[in-house]
N, CA, C and O of each residue as an XYZ file, in Angstrom:
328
protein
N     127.007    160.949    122.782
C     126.979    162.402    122.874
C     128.125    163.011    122.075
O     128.401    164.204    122.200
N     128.983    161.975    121.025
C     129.796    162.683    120.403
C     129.383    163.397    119.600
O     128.381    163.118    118.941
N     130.262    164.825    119.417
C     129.894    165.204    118.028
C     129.098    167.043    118.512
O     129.132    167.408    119.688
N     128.558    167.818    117.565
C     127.983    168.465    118.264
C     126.421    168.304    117.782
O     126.100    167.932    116.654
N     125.645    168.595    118.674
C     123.869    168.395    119.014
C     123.260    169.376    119.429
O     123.578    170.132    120.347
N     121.897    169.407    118.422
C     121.063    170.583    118.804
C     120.380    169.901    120.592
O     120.709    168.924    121.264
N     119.317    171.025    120.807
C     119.123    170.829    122.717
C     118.181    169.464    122.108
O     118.503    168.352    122.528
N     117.525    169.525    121.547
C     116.394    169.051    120.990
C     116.733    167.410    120.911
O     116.286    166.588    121.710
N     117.702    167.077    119.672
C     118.395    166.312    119.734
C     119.013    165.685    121.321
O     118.565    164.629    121.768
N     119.986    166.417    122.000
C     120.477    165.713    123.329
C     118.887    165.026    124.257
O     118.765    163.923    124.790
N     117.723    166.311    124.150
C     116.770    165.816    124.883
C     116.009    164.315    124.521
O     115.525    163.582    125.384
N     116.014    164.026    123.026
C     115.351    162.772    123.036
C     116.398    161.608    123.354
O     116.101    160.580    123.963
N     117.810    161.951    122.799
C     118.213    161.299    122.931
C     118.812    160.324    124.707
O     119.475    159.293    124.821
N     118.140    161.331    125.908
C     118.748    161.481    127.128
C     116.897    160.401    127.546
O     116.892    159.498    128.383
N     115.748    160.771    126.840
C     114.540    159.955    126.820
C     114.888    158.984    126.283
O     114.143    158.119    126.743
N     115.698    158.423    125.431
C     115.580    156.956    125.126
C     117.234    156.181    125.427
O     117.454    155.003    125.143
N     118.141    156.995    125.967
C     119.303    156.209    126.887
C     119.555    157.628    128.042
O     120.017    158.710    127.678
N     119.280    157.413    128.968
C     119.275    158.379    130.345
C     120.994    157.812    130.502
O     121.628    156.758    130.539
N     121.166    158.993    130.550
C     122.682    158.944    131.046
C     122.982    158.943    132.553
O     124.057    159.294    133.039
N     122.042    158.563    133.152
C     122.342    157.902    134.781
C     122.155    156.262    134.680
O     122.440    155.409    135.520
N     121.570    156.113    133.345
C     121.788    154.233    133.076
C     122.836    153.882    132.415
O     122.629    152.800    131.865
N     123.751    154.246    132.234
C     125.290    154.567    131.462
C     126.221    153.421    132.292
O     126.626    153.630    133.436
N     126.511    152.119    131.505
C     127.924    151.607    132.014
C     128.757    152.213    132.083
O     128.758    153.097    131.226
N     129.986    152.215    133.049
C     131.115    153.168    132.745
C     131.902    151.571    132.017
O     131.649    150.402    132.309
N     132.771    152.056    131.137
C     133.754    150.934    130.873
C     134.956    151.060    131.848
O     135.553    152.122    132.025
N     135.244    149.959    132.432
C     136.134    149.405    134.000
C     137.207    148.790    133.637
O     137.225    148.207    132.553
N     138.453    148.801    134.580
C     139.478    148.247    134.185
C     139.266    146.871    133.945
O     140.289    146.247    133.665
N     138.200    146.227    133.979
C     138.203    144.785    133.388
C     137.499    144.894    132.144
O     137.957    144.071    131.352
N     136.749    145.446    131.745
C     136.685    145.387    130.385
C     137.682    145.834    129.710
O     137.757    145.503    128.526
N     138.634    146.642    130.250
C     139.934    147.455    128.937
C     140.801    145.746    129.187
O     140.997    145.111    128.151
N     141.150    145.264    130.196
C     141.442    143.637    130.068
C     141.302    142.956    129.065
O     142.200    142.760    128.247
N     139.523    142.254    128.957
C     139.158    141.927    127.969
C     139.620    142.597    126.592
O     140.091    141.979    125.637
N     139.405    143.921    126.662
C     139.302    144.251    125.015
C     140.936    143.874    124.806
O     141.248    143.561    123.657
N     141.845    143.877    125.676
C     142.733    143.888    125.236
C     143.562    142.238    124.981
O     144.715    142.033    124.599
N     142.966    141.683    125.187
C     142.725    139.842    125.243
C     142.095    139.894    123.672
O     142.700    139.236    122.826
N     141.113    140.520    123.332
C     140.212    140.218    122.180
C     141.046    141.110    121.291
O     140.601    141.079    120.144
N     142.317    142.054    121.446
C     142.835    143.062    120.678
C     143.830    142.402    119.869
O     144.141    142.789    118.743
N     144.585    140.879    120.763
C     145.220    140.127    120.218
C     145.119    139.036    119.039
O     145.923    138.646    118.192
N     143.728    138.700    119.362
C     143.119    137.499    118.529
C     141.839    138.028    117.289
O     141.340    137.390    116.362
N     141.653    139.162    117.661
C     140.917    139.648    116.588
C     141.234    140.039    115.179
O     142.126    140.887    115.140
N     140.876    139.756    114.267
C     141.454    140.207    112.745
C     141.026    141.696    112.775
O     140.103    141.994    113.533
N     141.697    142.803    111.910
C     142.371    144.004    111.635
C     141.669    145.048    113.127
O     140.736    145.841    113.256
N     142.973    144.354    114.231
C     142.182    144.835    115.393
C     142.226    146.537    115.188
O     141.262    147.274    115.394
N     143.748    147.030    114.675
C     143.627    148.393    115.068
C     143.067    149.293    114.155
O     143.702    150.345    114.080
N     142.125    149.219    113.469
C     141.042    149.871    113.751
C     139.644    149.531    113.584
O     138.718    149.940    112.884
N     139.846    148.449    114.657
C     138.347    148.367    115.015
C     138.263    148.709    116.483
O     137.191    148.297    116.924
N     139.041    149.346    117.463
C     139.443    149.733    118.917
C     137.791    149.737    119.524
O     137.443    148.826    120.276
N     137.146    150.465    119.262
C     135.674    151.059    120.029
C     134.699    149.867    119.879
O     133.891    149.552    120.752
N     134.859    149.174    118.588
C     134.313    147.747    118.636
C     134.670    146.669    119.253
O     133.920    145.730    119.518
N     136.094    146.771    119.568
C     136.363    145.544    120.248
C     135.900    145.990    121.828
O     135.415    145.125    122.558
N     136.069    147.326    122.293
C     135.870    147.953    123.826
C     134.471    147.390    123.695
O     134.200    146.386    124.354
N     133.426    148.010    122.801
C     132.058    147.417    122.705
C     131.525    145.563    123.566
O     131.005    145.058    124.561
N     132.123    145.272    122.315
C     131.863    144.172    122.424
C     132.292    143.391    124.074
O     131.661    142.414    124.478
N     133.274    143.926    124.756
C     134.594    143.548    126.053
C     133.195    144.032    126.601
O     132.359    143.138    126.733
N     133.006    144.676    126.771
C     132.000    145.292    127.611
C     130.670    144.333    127.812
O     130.218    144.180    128.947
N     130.046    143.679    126.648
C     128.845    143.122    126.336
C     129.602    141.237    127.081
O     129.023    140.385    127.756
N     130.477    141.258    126.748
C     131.162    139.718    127.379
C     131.232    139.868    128.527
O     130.269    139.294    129.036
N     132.043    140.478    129.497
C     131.860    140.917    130.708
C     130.865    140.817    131.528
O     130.925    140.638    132.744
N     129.756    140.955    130.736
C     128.097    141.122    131.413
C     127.377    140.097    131.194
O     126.238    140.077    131.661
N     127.913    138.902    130.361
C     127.513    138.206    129.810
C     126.073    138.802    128.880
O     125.058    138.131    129.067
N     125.964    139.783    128.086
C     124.955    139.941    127.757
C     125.092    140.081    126.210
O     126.045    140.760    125.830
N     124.132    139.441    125.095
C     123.561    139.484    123.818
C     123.524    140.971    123.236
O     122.576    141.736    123.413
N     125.018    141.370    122.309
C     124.966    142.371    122.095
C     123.686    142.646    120.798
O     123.380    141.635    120.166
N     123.173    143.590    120.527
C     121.665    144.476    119.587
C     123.082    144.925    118.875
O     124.100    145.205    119.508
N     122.936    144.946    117.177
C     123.625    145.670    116.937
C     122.960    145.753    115.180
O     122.434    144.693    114.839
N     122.948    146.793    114.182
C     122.593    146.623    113.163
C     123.560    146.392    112.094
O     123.376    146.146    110.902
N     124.747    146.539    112.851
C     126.266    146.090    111.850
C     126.885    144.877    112.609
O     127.994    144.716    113.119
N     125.719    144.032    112.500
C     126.616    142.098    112.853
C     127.884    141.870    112.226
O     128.544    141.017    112.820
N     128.490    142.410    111.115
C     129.034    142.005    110.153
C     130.455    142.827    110.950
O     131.611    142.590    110.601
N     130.033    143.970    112.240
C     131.332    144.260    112.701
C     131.961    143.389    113.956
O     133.069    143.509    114.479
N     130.980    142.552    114.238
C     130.505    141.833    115.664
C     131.357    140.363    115.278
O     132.318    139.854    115.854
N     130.872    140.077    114.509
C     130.778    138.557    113.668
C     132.013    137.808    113.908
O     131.800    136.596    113.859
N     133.346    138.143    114.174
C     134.147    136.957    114.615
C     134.603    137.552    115.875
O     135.743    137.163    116.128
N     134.200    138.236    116.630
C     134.585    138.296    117.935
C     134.124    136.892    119.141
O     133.111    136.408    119.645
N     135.352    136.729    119.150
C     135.279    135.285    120.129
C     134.047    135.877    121.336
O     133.727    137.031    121.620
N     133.584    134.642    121.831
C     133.112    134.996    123.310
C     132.050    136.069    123.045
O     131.085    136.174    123.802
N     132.194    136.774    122.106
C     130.491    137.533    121.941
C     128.958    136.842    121.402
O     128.624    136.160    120.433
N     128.260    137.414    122.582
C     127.021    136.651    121.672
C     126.206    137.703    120.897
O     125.986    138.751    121.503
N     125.709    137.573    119.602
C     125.380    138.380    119.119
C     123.522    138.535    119.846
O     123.277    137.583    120.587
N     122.659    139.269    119.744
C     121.243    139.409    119.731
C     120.705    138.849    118.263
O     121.081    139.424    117.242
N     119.795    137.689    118.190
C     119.201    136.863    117.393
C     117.770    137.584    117.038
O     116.860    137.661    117.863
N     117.713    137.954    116.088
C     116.060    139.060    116.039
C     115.213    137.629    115.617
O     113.998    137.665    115.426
């Protein structure tokens, strides 16, 4: 929802991620990211990618992403295999 958006826009976008299905990010993922903030190459500024990714480890779940190439040496992440 960053940024500014026509109604139109917020409405499809609220039909295809409902913001009552929204992870919150938790003091154990800011943990993680900050474990992965150490060992990651040019961590500071990749911050929202590494939170990303902390988040997807945590859950153990196969992150979807169309920029693998930002994903790609994060320890402990599994990427989604199309």
């Amino acid at each position: 929802m960053r940024g500014p958006r026509l109604p139109q826009e917020l409405g499809l976008q609220e039909v295809l991620f409902a913001s009552e299905a929204a992870l919150p990010f938790e003091a154990a993922d800011a943990r993680i990211s900050a474990e992965l903030y150490r060992v990651v190459p040019r961590a500071r500024s990749r911050e929202i990618v590494i939170a990303i990714a902390a988040c997807a480890i945590r859950r153990d779940a196969e992150l979807w992403t169309l920029n693998r190439a930002d994903f790609v040496d994060i320890p402990q992440l599994r990427l989604f295999k199309r």
